[in-house]
C-alpha positions in Angstrom: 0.2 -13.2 -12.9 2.7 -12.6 -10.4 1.5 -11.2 -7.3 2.1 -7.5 -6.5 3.9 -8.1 -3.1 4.7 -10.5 -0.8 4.4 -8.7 2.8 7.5 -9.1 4.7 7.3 -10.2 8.7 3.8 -9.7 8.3 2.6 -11.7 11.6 5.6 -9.9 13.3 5.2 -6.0 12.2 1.3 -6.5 13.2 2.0 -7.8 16.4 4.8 -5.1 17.0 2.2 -2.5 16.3 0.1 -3.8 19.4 -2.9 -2.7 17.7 -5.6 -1.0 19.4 -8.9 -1.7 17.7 -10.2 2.1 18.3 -6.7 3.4 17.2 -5.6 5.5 14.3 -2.6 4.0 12.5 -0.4 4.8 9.5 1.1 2.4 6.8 4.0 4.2 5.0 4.4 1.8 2.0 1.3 0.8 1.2 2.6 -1.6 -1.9 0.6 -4.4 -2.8 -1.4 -3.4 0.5 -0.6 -6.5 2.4 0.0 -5.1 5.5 -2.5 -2.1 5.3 -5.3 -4.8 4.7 -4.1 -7.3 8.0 -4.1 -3.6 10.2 -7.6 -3.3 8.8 -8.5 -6.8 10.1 -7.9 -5.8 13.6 -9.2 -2.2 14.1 -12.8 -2.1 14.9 -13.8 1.9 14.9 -10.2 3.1 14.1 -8.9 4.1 10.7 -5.6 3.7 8.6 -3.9 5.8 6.4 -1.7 4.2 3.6 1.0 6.1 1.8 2.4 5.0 -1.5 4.0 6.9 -4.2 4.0 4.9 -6.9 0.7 5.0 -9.3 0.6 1.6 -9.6 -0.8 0.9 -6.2 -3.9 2.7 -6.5 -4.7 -0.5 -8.5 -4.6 -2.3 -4.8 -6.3 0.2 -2.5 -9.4 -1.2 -0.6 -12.8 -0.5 -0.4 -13.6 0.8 3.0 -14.5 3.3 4.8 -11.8 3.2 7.1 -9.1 3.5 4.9 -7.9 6.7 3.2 -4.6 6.5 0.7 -2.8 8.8 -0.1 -0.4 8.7 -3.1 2.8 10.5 -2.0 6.2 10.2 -0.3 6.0 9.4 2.9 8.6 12.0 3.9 5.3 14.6 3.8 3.3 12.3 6.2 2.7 15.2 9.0 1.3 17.6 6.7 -1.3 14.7 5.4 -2.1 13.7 9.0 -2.7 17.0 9.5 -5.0 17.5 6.2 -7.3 15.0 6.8 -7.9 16.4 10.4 -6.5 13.5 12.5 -4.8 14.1 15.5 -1.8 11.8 16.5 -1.5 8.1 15.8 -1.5 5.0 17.6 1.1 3.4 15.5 3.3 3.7 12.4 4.4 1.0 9.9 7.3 1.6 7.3 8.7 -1.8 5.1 11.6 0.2 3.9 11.8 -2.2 0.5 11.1 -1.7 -3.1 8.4 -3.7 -3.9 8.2 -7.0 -6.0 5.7 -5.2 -8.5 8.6 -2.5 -9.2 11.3 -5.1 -9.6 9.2 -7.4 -11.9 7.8 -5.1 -14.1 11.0 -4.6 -16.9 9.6 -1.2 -17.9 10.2 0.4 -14.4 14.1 -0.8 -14.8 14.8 -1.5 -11.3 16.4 -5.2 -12.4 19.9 -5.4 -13.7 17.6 -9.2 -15.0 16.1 -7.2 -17.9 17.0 -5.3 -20.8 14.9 -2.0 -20.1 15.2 1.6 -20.2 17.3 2.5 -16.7 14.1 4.2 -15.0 14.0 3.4 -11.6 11.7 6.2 -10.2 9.2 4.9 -7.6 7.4 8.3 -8.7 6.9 8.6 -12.2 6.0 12.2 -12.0 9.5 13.3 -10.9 11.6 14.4 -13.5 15.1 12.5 -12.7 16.2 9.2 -13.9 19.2 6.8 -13.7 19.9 7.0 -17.1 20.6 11.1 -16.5 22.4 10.3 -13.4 24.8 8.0 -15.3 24.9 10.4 -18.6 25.1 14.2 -16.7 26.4 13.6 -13.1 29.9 14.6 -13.0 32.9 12.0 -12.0 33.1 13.1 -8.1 29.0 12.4 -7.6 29.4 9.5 -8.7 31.8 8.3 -7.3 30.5 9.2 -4.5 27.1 8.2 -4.9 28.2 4.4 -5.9 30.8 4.3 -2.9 28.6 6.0 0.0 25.2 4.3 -1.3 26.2 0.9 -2.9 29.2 0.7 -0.9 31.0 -0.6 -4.0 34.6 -1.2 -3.2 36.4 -0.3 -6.7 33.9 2.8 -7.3 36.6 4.7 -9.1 37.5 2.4 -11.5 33.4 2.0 -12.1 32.9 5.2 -12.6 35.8 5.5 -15.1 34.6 3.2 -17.3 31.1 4.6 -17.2 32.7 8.3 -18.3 34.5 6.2 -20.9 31.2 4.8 -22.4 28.9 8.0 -22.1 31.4 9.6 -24.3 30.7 7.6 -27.4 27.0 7.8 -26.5 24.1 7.9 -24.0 23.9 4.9 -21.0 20.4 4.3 -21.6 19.5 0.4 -21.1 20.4 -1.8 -18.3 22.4 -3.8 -21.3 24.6 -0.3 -21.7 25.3 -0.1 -18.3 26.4 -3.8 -18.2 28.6 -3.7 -21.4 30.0 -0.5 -20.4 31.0 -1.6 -16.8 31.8 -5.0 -17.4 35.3 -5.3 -17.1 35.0 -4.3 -13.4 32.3 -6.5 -12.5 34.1 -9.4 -10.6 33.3 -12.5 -12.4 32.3 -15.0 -9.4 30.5 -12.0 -7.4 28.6 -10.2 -10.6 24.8 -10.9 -9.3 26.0 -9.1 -6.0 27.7 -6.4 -7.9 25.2 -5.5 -9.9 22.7 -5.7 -6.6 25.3 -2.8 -5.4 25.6 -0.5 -8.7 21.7 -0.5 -9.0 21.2 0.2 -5.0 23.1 3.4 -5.4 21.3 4.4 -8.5 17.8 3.3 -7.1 18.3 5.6 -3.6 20.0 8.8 -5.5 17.2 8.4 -8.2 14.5 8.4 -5.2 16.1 10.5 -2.6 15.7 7.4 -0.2 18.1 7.8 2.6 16.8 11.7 2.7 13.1 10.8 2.9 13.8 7.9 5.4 15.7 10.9 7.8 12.6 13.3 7.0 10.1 10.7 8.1 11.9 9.7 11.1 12.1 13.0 12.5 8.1 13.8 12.0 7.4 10.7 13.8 8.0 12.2 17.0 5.2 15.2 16.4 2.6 12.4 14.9 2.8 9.7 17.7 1.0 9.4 20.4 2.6 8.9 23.9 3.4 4.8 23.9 2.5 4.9 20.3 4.8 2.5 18.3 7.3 2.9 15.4 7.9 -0.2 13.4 10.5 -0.2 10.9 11.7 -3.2 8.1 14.9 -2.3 6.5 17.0 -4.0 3.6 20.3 -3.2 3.8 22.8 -1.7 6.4 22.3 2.2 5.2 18.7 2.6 6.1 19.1 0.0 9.2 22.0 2.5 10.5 19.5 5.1 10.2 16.8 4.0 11.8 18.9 2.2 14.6 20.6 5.4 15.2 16.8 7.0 15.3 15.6 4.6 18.0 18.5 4.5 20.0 19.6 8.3 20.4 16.5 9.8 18.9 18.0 12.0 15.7 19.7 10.0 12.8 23.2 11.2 13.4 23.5 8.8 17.0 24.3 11.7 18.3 24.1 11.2 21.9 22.5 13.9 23.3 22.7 14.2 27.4 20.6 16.2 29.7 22.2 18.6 31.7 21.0 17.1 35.3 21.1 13.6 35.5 23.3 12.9 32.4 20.2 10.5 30.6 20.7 10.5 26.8 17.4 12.8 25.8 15.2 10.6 23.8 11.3 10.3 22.9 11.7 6.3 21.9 12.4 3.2 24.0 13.5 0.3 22.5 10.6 -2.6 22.3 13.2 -5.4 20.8 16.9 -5.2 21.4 17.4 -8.0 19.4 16.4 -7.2 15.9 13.7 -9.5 14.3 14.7 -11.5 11.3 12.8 -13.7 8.8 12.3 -17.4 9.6 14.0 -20.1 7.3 10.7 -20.6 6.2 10.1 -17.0 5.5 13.0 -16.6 2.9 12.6 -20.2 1.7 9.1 -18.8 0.4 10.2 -15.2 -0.3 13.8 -15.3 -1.0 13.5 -11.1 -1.2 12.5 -11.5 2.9 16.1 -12.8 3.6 18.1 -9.1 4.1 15.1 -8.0 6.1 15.7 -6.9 9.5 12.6 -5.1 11.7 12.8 -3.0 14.6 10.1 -1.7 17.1 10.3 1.2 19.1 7.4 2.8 21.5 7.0 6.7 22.0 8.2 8.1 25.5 5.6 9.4 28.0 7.8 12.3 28.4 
């Protein structure tokens, strides 16, 4: 049995969180649980909340008091803070990536490495897949989807062959998606081209880069004053989000001035200016680690 997740820059997200033992702290992806259950290790008399919204990790939740899950997106994370009556947290944890669980299991068709039903919902109760996103959006959306989100090069010429194909009849597996696009797919690059194609699906499919922005935002409203935001992302969309997020505090990068002194307005300093990265040894033992990039920011006093 394959285990559910490896945690990425464990010892490094923990230590970026600069846990208080009595403090209250949030874990956005609860997964596999690996980095909800080292928080756990260090609070004595706080609590953790863990958000997940995939079904599958209720299997992983842990048995203590201090611990309360809750099994939705983490873009409603204010309005569960709120429900359960806490007031604002001492620190936040998001690792931005799909986990190994949801790549590994065929059925979820998250893999372009299996020959599965092209799913790819992190929430099985919503209604959308990628096989309707390949069979119903028109040629515009996706074209724009697969060049904006996957940052694939000859999107045009994918999406044309994709039109071509659904025309005959339905893209439903991850093998008609690779026979239909196939004579796009450059021959020496076609793991990394795939990677692309099923990015863009994956993020339209889940609404990721919208949820990312929602979360971000509510941050500022949970946080305590000097309470820390730690962020792992996987690839440069999110991680030009959240940069954008810590450095000017709104996702745009708008810089935002006030009026008297000329000081960009913003409720997060930087902790690391150099962005943490995944030892050798890391990605030697969890290849998956190696696009990983985590960045810590602490909540203004102002």
């Amino acid at each position: 049995m394959t285990e559910y997740h490896v945690p990425v820059l464990l010892k490094e997200s923990i230590d970026g969180l600069a846990i208080r033992p009595e403090g209250d702290y949030l874990d956005l992806t609860f997964g596999g649980g690996g980095h909800s259950r080292e928080i756990l290790k260090h609070l004595k008399g706080g609590r953790l909340m863990g958000f997940d919204q995939d079904e599958d990790a209720l299997a992983n939740v842990p048995e203590d008091d201090r611990f309360v899950f809750v099994n939705h997106n983490f873009r409603y994370l204010r309005n569960f803070v709120r429900y359960y009556g806490w007031g604002k947290v001492d620190g936040i944890l998001a690792d931005l990536g799909v986990s190994s669980h949801e790549f590994d299991e065929a059925e979820r068709g998250f893999s372009f490495r299996f020959d599965a039903e092209l799913d790819m919902r992190m929430n099985r109760r919503s209604r959308l897949k990628a096989s309707d996103v390949l069979n119903s959006y028109p040629e515009e959306e996706l074209v724009g989807l697969f060049r904006n989100y996957g940052e694939v090069e000859n999107a045009g010429r994918l999406v044309a062959l994709i039109l071509k194909a659904r025309q005959t009849k339905e893209i439903v597996s991850s093998d008609d998606l690779y026979q239909a696009i196939l004579p796009c797919v450059p021959k020496m690059k076609e793991k990394k081209y795939l990677a692309k194609v099923y990015q863009a699906l994956r993020i339209e499919v889940n609404g990721e880069l919208d949820a990312l922005k929602e979360m971000l935002e509510q941050t500022v409203q949970v946080l305590k004053p000097e309470g820390r935001l730690v962020v792992i992302t996987y690839h440069s969309l999110e991680d030009r989000i959240v940069k954008n997020f810590f450095k000017t505090g709104n996702v745009e990068g708008r810089e935002e001035k006030d009026l008297i002194y000329g000081h960009v307005a913003n409720d997060f300093e930087l902790v690391n200016r150099k962005i943490i990265v995944p030892s050798e040894e890391e990605t030697e033992r969890n290849p998956r680690a190696r696009s990983a990039k985590l960045r810590i920011a602490r909540r203004s006093e102002n």
